[in-house]
C-alpha positions as CSV (number, residue, x, y, z in Angstrom):
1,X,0.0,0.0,0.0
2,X,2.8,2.5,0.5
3,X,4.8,3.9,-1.3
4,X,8.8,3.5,-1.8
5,X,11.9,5.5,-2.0
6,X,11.8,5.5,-6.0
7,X,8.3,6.1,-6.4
8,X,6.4,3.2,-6.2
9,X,2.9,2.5,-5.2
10,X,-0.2,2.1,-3.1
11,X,-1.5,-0.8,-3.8
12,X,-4.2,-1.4,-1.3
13,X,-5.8,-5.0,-2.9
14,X,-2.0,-6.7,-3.2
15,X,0.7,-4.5,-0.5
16,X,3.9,-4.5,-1.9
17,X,6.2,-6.7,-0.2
18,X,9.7,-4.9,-1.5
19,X,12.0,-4.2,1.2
20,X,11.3,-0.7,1.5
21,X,7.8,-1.2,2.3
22,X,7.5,-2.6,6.0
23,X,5.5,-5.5,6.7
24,X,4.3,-6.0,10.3
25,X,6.2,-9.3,11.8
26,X,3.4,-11.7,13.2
27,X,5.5,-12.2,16.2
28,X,6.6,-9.1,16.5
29,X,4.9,-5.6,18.3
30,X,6.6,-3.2,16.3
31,X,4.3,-0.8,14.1
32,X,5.4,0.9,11.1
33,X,4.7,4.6,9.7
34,X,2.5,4.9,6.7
35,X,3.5,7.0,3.8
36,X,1.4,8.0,1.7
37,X,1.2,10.0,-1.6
38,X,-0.3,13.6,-1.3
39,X,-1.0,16.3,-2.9
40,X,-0.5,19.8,-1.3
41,X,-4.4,21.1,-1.2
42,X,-5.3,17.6,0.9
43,X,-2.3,18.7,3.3
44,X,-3.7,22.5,3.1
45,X,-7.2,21.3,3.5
46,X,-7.1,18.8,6.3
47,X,-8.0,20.1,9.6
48,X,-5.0,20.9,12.2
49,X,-2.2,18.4,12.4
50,X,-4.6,15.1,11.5
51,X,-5.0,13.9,8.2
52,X,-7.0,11.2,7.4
53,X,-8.0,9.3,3.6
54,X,-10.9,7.5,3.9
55,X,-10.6,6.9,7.2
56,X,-6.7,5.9,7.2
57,X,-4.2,8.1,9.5
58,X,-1.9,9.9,7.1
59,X,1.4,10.6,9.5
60,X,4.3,10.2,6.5
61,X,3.6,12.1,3.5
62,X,5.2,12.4,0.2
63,X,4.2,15.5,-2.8
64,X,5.8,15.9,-6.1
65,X,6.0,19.6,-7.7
66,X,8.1,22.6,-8.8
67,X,10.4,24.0,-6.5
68,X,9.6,27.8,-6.3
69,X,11.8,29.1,-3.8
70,X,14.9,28.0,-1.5
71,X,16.2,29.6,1.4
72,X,19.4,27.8,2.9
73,X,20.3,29.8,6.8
74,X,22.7,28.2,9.3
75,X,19.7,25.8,10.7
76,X,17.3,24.7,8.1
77,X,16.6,24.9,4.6
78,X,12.9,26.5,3.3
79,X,11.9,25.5,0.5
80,X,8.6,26.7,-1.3
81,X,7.0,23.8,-3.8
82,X,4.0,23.8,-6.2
83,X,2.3,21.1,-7.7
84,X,-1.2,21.5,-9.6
85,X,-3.5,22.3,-6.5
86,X,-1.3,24.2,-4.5
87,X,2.0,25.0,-2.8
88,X,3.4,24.8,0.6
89,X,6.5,25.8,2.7
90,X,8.6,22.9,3.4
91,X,11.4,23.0,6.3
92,X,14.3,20.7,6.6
93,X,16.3,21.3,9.8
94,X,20.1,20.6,8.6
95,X,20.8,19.6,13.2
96,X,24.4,20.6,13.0
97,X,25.2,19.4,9.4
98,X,28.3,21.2,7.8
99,X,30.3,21.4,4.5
100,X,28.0,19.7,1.6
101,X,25.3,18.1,3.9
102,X,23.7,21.9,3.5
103,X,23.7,22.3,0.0
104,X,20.3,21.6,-1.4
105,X,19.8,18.1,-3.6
106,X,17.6,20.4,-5.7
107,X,17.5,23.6,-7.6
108,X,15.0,26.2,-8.5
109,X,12.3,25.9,-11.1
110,X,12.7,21.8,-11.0
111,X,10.5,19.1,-9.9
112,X,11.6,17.5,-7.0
113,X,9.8,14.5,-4.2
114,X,9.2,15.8,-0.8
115,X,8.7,13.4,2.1
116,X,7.9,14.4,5.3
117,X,5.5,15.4,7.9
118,X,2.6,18.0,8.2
119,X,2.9,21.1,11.2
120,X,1.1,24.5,11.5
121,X,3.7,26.6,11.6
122,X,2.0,30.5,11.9
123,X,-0.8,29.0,11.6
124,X,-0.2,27.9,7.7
125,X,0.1,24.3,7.1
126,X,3.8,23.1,6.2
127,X,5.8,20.0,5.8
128,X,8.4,18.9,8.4
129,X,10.7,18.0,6.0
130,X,13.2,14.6,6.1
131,X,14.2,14.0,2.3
132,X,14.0,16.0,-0.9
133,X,14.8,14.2,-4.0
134,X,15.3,15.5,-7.2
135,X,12.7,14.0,-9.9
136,X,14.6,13.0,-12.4
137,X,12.2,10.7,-14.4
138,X,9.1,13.1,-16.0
139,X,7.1,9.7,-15.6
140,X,7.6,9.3,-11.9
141,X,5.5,12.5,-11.8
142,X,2.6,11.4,-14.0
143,X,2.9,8.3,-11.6
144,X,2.3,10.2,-8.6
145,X,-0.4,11.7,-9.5
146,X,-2.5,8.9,-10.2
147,X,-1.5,7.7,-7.2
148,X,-2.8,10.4,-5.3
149,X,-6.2,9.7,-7.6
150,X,-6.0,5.9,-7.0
151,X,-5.5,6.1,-3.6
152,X,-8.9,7.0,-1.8
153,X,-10.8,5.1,-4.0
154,X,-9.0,2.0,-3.3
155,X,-9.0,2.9,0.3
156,X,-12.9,2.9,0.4
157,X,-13.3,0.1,-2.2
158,X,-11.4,-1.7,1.3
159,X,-13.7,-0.4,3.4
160,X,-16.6,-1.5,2.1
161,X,-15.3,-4.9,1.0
162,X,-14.5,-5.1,5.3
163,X,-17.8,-4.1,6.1
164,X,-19.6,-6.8,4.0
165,X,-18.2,-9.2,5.3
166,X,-18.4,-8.4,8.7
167,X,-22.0,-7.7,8.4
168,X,-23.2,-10.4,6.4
169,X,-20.8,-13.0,9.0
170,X,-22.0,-11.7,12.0
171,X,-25.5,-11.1,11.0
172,X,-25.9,-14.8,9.7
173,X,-24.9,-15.9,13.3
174,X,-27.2,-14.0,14.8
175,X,-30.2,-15.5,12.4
176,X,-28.6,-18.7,13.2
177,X,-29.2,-18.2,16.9
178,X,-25.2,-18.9,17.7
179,X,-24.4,-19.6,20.9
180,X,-21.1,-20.9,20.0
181,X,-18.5,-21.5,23.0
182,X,-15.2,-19.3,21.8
183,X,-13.4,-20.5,24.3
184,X,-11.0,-22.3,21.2
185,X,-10.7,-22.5,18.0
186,X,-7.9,-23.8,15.4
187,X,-6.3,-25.7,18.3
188,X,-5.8,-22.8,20.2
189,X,-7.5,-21.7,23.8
190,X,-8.1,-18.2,24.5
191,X,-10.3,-16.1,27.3
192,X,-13.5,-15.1,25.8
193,X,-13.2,-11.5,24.9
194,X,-9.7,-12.6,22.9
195,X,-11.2,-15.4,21.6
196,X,-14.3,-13.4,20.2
197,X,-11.8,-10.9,18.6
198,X,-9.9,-13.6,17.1
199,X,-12.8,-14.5,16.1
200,X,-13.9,-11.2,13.9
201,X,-10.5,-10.9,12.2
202,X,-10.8,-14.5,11.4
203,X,-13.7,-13.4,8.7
204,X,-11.9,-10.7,7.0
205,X,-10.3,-12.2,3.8
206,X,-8.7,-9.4,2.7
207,X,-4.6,-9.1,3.1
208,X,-4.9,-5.6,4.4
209,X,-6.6,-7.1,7.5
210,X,-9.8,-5.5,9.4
211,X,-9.6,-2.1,10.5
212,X,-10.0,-1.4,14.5
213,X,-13.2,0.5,13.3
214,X,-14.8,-2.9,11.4
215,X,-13.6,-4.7,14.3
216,X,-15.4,-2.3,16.7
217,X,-18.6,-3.0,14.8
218,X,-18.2,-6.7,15.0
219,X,-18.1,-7.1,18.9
220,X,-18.7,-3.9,20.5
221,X,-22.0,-5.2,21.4
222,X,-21.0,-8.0,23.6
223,X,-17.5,-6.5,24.7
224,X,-16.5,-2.9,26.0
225,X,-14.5,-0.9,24.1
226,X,-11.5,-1.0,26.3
227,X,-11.5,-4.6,26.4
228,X,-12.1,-4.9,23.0
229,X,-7.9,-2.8,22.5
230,X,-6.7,-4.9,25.5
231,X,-7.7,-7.8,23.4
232,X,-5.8,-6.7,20.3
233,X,-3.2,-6.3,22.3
234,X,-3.3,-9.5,23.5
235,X,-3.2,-11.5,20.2
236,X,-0.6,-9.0,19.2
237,X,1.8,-9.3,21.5
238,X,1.4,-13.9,21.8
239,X,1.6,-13.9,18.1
240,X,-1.9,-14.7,17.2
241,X,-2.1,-11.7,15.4
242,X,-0.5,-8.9,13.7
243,X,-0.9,-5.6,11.9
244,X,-0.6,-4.9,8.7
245,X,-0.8,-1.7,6.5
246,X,-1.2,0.5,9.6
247,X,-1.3,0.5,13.4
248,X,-5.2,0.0,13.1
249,X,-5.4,-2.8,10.9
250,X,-4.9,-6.4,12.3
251,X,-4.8,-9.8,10.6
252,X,-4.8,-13.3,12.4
253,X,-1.2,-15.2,11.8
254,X,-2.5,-18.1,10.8
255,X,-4.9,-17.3,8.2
């Protein structure tokens, strides 16, 4: 789904699995930053320091445009870049660099790729800046823009895909009259409120896992909402379970 350090894409139906685009370890608890591409009015646009597409927490960021204007002072370098809907201030803090670490990869009045993270700074929005890359490649900006298309709808195409299933799952238990002990299940024995979480991501198919949100809406009628994130937790952390494109989307191990 995310996008890597020579452009390449979101795929949200089949996440690439290159080795610049983390993949959670089932056994493991670490949770990996999502970058995603952007263009400069949904960074301009999106309220305070949260951004969100289609209901996904944007906190890595990468736009593609001209770049307008560069400052270069003792501390940071300020750069001014424009793409079709917009430009923005981007600031990239040199933290003591010297000699050629302070010379700009780019120049004026050339497309570059600007990864970082959004701030209100004077109450503008701007990008905390980590990398700037020159574009070097007239395709890789083409590319990025239908990525930034692509993007949302695939996102939602997910989310409704999750919530089909989890409706039409649950709703033919409940028809059924399920009473169904939960106590285990593929030879493994869990409390009940784990095992009933295990349980919902067990019916998503998808490799992009079930959303906390989806999984909210699957068991938030039999188990409180706190004990519904000590659950994740739980599976998370004894390896029965493991995010995937985000910190709020989980997938059993063994499915």
């Amino acid at each position: 789904m995310w996008i890597d350090d020579e452009g390449g894409g979101f795929d949200v139906s089949g996440y690439d699995k290159s080795p610049s685009t983390p993949v959670a370890d089932p056994k493991s608890t670490r949770k990996a930053s999502s970058l995603f591409p952007i263009s400069i009015k949904q960074i301009i646009d999106s309220a305070e320091d949260a951004m969100q597409i289609a209901g996904h927490p944007v906190t890595m960021m990468t736009v593609v445009g001209i770049v307008k204007s560069i400052e270069v002072t003792s501390t940071k370098v300020v750069y001014t870049i424009q793409d079709w809907s917009g430009t923005i201030t981007g600031m990239l803090w040199l933290e003591g660099s010297t000699g050629d670490d302070q010379n700009p990869k780019v120049i004026e009045n050339t497309y570059c790729r600007m990864t970082g993270t959004k701030r209100i700074h004077d109450g503008k929005a701007c990008l905390f800046v980590y990398n700037v890359d020159p574009v070097e490649n007239l395709m890789e900006l083409t590319y990025h823009y239908l990525q930034v298309i692509q993007i949302p709808l695939k996102a939602e195409e997910l989310r409704s895909f999750n919530e089909e299933r989890i409706n039409t799952t649950f709703d033919n238990n409940a028809n059924a009259g399920s009473t169904a002990n939960f106590s285990s299940a593929d030879g493994i024995s869990l409390p009940p409120h784990q095992m009933k979480v295990y349980k919902a991501l067990q019916t998503c198919q998808s490799e992009a896992g079930m959303d906390k949100n989806h999984i909210y809406e699957a068991v938030q009628k039999q188990i409180p909402l706190a004990e519904i994130e000590k659950a994740l937790e739980f599976l998370v952390t004894e390896g029965h379970a493991y995010t995937t494109i985000d910190d709020d989307h989980f997938k059993v191990t063994d499915s």
